[in-house]
Backbone as a printed PyTorch tensor [residue, N CA C, xyz], in Angstrom:
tensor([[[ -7.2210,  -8.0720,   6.6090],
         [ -6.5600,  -8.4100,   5.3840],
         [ -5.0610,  -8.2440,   5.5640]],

        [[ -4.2910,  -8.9750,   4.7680],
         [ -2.6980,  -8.8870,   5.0980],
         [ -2.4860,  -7.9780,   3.6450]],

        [[ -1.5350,  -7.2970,   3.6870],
         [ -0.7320,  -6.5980,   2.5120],
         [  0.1510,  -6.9120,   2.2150]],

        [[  0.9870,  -6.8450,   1.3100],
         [  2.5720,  -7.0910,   1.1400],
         [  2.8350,  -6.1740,  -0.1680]],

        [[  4.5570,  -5.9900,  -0.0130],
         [  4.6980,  -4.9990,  -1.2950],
         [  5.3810,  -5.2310,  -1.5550]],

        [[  5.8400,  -5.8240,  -3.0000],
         [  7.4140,  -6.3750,  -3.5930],
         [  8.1730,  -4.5700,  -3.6150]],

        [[  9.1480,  -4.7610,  -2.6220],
         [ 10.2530,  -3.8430,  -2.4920],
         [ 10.9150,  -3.9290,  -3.6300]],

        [[ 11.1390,  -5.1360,  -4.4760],
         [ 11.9300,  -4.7120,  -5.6770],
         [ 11.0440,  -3.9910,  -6.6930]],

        [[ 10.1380,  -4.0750,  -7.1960],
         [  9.2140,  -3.2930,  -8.0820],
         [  9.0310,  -1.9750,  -7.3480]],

        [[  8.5410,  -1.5650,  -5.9170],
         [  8.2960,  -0.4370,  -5.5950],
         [  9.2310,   0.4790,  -5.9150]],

        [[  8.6710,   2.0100,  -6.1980],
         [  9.6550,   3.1050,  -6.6840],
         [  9.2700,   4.0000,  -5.8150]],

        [[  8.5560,   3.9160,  -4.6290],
         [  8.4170,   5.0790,  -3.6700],
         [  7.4470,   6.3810,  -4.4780]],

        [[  6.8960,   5.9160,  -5.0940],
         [  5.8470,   6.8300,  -5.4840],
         [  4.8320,   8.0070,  -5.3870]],

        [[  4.7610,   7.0090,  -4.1320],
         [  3.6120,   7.6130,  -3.0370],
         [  2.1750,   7.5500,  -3.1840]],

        [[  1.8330,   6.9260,  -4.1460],
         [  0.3730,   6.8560,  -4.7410],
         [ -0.7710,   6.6170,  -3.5120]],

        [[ -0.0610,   5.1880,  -3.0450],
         [ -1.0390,   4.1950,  -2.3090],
         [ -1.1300,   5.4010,  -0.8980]],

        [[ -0.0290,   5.9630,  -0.6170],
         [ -0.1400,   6.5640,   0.6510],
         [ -1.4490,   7.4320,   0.7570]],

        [[ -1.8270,   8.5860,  -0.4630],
         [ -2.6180,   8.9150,  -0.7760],
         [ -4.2040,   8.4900,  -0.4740]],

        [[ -3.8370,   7.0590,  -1.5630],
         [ -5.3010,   6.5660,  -1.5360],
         [ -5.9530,   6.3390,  -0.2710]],

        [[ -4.5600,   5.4690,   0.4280],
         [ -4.8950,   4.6600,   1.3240],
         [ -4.0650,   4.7530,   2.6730]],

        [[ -4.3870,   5.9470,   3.2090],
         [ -3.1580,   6.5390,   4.6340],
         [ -3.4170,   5.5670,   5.6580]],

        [[ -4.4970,   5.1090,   5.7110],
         [ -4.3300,   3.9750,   6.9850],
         [ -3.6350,   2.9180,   7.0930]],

        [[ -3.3550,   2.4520,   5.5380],
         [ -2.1970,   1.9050,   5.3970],
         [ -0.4040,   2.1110,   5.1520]],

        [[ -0.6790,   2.6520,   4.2330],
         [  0.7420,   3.1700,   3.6030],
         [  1.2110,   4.7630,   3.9370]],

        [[  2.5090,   4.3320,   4.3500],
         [  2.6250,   6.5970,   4.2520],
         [  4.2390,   6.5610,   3.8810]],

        [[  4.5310,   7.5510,   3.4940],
         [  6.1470,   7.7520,   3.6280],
         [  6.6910,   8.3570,   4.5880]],

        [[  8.2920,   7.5320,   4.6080],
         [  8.6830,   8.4350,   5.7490],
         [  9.4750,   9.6050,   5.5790]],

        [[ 10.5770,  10.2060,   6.6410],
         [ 11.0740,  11.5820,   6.3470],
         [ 11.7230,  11.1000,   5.1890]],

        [[ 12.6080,   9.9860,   4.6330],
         [ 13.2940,  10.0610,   3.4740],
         [ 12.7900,   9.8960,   1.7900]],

        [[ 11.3410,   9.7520,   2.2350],
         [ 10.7510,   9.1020,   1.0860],
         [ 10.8600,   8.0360,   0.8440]],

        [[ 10.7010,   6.8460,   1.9780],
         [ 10.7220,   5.6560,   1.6990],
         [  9.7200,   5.2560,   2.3230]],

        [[  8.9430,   4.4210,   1.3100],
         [  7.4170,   3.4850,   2.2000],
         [  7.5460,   2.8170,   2.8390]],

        [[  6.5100,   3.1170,   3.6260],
         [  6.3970,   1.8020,   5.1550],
         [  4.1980,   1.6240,   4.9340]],

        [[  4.7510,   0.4450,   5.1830],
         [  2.9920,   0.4070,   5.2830],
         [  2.7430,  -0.7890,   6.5960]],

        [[  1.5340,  -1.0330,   6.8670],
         [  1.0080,  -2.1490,   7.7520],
         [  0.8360,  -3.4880,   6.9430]],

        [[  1.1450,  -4.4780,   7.6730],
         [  1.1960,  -5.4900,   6.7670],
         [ -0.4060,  -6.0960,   7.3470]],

        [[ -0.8100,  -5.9190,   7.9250],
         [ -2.3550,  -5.8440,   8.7110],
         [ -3.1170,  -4.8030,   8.7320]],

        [[ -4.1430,  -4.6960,   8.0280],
         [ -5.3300,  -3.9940,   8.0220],
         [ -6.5970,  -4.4530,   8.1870]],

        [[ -7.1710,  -3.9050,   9.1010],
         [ -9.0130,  -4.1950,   9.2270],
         [ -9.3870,  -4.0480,   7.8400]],

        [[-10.5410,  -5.0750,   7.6180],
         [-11.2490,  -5.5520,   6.5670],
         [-12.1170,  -3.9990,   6.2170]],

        [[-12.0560,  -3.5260,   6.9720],
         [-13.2150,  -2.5940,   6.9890],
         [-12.5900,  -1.1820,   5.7370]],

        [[-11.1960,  -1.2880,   5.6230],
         [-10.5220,  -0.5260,   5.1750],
         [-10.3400,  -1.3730,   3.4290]],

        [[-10.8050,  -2.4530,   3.2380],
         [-10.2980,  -3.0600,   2.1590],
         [-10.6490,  -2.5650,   0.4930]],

        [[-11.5780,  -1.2860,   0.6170],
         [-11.5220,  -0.6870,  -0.8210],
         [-11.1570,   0.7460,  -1.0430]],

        [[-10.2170,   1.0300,   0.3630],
         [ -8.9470,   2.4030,  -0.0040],
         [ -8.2070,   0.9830,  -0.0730]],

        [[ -7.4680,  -0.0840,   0.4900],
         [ -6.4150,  -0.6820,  -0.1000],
         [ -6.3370,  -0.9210,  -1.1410]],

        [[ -7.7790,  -1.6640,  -2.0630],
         [ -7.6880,  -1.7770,  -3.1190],
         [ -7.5610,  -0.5340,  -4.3900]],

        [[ -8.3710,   0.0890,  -3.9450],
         [ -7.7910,   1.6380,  -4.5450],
         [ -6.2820,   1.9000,  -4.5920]],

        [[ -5.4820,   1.5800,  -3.5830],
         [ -4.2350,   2.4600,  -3.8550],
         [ -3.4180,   0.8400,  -4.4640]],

        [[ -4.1120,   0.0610,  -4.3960],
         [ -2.7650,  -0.9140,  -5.3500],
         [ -2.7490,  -0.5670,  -6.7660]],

        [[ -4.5270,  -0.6130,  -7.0420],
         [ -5.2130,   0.2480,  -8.4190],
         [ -4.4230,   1.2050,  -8.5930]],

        [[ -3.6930,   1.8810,  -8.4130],
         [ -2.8490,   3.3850,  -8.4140],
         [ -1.4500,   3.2950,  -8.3780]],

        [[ -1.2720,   2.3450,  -8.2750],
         [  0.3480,   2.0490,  -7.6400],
         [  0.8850,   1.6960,  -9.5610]],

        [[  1.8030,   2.7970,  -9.9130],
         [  2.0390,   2.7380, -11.5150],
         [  2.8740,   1.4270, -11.4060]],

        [[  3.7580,   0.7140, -10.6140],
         [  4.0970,  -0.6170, -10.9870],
         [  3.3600,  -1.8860, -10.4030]],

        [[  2.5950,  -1.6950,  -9.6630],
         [  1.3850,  -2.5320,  -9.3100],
         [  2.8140,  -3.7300,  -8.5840]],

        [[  2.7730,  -3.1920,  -7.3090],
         [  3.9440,  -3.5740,  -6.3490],
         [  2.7680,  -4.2110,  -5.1460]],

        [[  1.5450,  -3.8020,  -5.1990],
         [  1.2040,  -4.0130,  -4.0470],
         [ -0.0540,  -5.4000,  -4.2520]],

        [[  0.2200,  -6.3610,  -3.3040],
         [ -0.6130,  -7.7650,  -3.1040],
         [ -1.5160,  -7.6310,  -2.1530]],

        [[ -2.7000,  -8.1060,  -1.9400],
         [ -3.6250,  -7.9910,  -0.9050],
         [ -4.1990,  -9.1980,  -0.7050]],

        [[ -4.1600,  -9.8460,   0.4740],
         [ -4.6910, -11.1970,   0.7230],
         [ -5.7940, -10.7910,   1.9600]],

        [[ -6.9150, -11.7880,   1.4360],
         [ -8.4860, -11.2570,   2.2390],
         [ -8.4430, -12.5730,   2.8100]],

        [[ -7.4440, -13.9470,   2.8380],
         [ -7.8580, -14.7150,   3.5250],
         [ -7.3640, -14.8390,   5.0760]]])
């Protein structure tokens, strides 16, 4: 699955990192970095942490 995260809506939250560490984590400054590629196998912690994400910054494409 591909991810993407509108950087302008994101507020560094940290939610998704939580849900979903195989994807998303912060770094030393508190700024997110995630994979823009994830195994399918991982696709309902991704969907979980977009579910969580209080400005709903994060897109998930399964095609």
């Amino acid at each position: 699955m591909k991810i993407s995260v509108d950087l302008d809506k994101c507020q560094d939250h940290g939610q998704c990192a939580i849900a979903a560490p195989v994807a998303f984590r912060m770094n030393d400054e508190g700024i997110l970095e995630y994979e823009t590629s994830v195994d399918d196998a991982y696709l309902d912690e991704v969907e979980d942490a977009a579910d969580v994400c209080p400005v709903q910054a994060i897109l998930i494409d399964q095609g």
